[in-house]
C-alpha beads as a LAMMPS data file, in Angstrom:
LAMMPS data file: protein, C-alpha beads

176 atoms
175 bonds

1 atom types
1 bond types

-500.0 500.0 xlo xhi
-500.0 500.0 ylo yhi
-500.0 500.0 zlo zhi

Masses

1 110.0

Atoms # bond

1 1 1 264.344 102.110 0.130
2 1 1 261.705 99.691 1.348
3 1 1 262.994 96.108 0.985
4 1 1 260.535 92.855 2.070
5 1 1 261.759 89.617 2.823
6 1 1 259.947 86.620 2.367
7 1 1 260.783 83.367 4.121
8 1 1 259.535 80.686 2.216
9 1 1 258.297 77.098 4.115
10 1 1 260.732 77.305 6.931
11 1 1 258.826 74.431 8.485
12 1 1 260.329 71.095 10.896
13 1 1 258.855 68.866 8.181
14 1 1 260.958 70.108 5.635
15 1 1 264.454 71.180 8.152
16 1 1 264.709 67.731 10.384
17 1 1 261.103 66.215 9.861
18 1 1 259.778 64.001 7.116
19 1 1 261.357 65.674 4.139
20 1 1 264.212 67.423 6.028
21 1 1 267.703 67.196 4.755
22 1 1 271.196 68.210 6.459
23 1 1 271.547 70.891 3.615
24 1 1 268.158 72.353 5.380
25 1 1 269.635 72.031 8.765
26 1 1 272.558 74.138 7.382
27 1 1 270.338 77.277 6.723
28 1 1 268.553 77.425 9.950
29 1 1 271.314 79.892 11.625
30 1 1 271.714 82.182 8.405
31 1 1 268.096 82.314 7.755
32 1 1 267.840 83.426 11.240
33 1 1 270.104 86.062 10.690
34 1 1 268.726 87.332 7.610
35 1 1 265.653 87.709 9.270
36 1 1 267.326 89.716 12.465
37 1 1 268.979 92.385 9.588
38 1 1 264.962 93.028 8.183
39 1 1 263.704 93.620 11.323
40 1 1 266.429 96.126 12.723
41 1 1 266.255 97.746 9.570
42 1 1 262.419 97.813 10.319
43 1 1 261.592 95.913 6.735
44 1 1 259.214 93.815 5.761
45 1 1 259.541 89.821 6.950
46 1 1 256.304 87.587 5.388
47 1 1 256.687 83.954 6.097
48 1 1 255.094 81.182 3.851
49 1 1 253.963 77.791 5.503
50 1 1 253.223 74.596 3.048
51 1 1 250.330 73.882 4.562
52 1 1 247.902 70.322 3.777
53 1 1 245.287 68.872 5.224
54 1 1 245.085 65.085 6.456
55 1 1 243.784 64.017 2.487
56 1 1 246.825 64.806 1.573
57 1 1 247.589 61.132 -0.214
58 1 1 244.216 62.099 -2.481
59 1 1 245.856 65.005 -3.802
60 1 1 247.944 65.893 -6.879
61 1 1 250.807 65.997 -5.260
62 1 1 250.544 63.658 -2.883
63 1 1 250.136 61.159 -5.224
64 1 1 253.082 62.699 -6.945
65 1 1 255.215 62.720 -3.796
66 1 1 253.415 60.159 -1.352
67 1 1 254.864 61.651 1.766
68 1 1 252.375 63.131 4.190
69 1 1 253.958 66.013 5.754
70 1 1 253.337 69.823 6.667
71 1 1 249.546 68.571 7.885
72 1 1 248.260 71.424 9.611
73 1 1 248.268 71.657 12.799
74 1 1 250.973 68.818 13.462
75 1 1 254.036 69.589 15.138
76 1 1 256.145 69.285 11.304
77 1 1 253.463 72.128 9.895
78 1 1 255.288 74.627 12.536
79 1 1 257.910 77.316 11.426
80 1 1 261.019 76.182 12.942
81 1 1 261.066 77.447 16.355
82 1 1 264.597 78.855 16.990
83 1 1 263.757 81.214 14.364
84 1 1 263.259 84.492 15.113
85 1 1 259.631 85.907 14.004
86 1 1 258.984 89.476 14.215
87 1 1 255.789 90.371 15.769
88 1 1 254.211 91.987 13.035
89 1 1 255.330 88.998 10.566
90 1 1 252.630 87.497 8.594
91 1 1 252.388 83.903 7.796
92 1 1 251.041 82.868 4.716
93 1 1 249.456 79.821 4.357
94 1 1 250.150 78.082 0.903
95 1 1 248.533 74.962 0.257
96 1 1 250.704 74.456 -3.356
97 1 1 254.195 75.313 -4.190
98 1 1 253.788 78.825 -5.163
99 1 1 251.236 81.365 -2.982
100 1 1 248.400 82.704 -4.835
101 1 1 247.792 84.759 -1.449
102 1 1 251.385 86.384 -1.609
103 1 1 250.898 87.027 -5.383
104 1 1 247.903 89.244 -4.480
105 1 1 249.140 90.889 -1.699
106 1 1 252.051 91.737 -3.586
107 1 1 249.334 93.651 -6.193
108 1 1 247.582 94.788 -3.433
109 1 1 251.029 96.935 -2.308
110 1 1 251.491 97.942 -5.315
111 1 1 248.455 99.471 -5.832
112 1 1 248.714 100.846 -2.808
113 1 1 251.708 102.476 -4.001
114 1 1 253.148 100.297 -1.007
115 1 1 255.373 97.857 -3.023
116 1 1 258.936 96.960 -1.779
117 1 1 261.615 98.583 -3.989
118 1 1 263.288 94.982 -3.768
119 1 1 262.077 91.481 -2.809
120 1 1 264.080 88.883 -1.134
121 1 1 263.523 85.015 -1.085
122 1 1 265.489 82.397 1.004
123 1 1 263.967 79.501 2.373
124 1 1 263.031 75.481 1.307
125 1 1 262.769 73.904 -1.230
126 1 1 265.300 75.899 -3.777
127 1 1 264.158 73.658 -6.629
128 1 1 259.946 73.597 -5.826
129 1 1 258.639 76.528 -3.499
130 1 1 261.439 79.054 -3.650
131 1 1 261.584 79.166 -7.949
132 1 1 258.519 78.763 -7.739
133 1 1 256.982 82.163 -5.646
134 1 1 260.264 83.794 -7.134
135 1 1 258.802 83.196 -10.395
136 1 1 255.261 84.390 -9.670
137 1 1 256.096 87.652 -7.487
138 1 1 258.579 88.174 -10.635
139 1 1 255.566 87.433 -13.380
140 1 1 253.113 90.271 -10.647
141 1 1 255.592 93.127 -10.356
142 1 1 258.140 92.414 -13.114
143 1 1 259.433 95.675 -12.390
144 1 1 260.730 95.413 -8.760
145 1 1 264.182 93.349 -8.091
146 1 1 263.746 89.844 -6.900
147 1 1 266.731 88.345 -5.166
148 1 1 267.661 84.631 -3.508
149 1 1 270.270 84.143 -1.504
150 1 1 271.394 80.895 -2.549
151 1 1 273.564 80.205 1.086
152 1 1 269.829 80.698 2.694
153 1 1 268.089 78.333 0.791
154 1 1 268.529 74.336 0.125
155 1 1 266.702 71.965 -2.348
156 1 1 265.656 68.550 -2.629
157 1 1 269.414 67.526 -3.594
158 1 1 272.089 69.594 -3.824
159 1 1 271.987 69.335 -7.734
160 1 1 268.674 70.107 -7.517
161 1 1 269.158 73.392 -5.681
162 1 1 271.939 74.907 -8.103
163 1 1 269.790 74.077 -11.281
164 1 1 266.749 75.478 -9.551
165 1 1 269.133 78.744 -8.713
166 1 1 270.228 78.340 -12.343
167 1 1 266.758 78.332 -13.569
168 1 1 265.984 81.797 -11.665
169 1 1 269.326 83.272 -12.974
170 1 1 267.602 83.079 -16.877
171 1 1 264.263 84.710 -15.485
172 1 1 266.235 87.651 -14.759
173 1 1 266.241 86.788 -10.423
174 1 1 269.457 88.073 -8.847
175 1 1 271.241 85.305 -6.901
176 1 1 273.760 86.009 -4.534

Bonds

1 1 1 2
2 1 2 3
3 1 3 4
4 1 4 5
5 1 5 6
6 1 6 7
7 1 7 8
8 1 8 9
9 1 9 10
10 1 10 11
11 1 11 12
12 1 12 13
13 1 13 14
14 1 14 15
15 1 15 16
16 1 16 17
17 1 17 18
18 1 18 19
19 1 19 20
20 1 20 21
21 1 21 22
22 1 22 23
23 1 23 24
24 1 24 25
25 1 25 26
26 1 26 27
27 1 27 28
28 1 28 29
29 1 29 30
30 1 30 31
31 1 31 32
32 1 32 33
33 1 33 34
34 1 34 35
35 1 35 36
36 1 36 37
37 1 37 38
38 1 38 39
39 1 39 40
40 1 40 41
41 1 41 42
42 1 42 43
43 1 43 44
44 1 44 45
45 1 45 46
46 1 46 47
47 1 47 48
48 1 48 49
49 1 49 50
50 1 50 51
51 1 51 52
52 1 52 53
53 1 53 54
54 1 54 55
55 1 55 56
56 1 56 57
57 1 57 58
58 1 58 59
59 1 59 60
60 1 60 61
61 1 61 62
62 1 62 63
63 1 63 64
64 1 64 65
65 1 65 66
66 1 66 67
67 1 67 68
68 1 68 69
69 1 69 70
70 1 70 71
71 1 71 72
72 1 72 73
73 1 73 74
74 1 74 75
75 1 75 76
76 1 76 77
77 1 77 78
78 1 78 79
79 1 79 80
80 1 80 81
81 1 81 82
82 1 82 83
83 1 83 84
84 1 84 85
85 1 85 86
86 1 86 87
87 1 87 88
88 1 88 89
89 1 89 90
90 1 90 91
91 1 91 92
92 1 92 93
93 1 93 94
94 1 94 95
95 1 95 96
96 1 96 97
97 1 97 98
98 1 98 99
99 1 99 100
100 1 100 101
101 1 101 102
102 1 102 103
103 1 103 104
104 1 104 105
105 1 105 106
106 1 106 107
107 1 107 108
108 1 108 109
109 1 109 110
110 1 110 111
111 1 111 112
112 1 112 113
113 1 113 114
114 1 114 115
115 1 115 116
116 1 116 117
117 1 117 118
118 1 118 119
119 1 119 120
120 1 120 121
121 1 121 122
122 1 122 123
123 1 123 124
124 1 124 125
125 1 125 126
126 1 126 127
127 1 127 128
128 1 128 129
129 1 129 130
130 1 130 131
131 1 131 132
132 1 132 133
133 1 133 134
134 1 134 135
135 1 135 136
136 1 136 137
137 1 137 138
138 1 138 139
139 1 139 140
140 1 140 141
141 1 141 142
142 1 142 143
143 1 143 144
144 1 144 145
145 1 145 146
146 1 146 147
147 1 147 148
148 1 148 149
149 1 149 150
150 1 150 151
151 1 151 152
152 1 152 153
153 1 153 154
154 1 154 155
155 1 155 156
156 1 156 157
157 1 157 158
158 1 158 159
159 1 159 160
160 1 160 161
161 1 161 162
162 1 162 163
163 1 163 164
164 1 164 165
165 1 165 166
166 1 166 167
167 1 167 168
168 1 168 169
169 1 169 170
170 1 170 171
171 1 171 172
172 1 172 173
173 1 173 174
174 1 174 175
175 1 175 176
C-alpha cells in the first residue's frame, strides 16, 4: 500500500513569523516526525508553500487579510528549517489556499495508475489551507482515503481549527 503525505504551508511566516501562533510552534516536532515515518517507509512526502509576490496588499486576499507575509523569496516564505525534507520531496508552490498544481498532479497519478491508496494532510492553517486542499484532493480522487491528523495541524484559533476539523469530518475526511 502506497500512502503520500502532503505537508501543507509549513512556512516561518505562518510557525513564529507574521501570522505564526504558539499552537503552530506546537506541531513543528510531530510534523517532523510524521515526515521521518514516510520517508523510512519510502512514501510519498509533497510539501505545499503559500507563496505571494510583493503586490500582495492589491490582491483578494490581501485586502481580505492585510498582512504581507509568505513573499517569495523572504526569509518567512521558507519551509521551516528544522524540518526534515526528503530529497526527492517536491514543493509545491500555491499562490491561494488550495493548490490547483497538487489537484492535477494528483490526476496525473491516477492516470498513471500511480495514485496513493491513502492521502495524508497535516500542516497550517487547519481552518484555510489544510480544509481547503483536503477538500479538493477529496472532490479529484473521491475514491482514495484522505486523512488529517488533527495533533499535526493548527488553525487560526484554536476554535477555528476544531470547526475546520469538524467541517472535514462531514465531507467524509478521516481525522485522527
Amino acid at each position: 500500500m502506497s500512502k503520500l503525505l502532503i505537508v501543507v504551508d509549513m512556512q516561518k511566516d505562518f510557525i513564529d513569523g507574521a501570522l505564526g501562533t504558539p499552537e503552530a510552534e506546537k506541531i513543528v516536532e510531530p510534523v517532523n516526525k510524521k515526515i521521518k515515518e514516510y520517508d523510512a517507509r519510502g512514501d510519498l512526502v509533497i510539501f505545499t508553500a503559500d507563496t505571494h509576490g510583493e503586490d500582495y496588499l492589491q490582491t483578494q486576499e490581501g485586502r481580505n487579510l492585510p498582512v504581507p507575509h509568505c513573499i517569495k523569496g523572504s526569509d518567512g516564505w521558507e519551509i521551516c528549517a528544522s524540518l526534515f525534507r526528503p530529497q526527492d520531496a517536491p514543493v509545491i508552490e500555491k499562490e491561494t489556499f488550495g493548490s490547483k498544481d497538487l489537484g492535477i498532479m494528483m490526476m496525473e497519478l491516477e492516470r498513471a495508475g500511480n495514485a496513493p491508496d491513502e492521502i495524508e494532510l497535516v500542516g497550517l492553517c487547519t481552518d484555510i489551507c489544510v480544509i481547503s486542499n483536503a477538500l479538493m484532493i477529496k472532490a479529484f480522487l473521491p475514491e482514495i482515503p484522505v486523512t488529517v491528523d488533527s495533533s499535526c495541524c493548527a488553525g487560526v484559533t484554536p476554535k477555528s481549527h476544531e470547526n475546520a476539523l469538524k467541517a472535514m469530518k462531514a465531507c467524509q475526511i478521516r481525522i485522527i
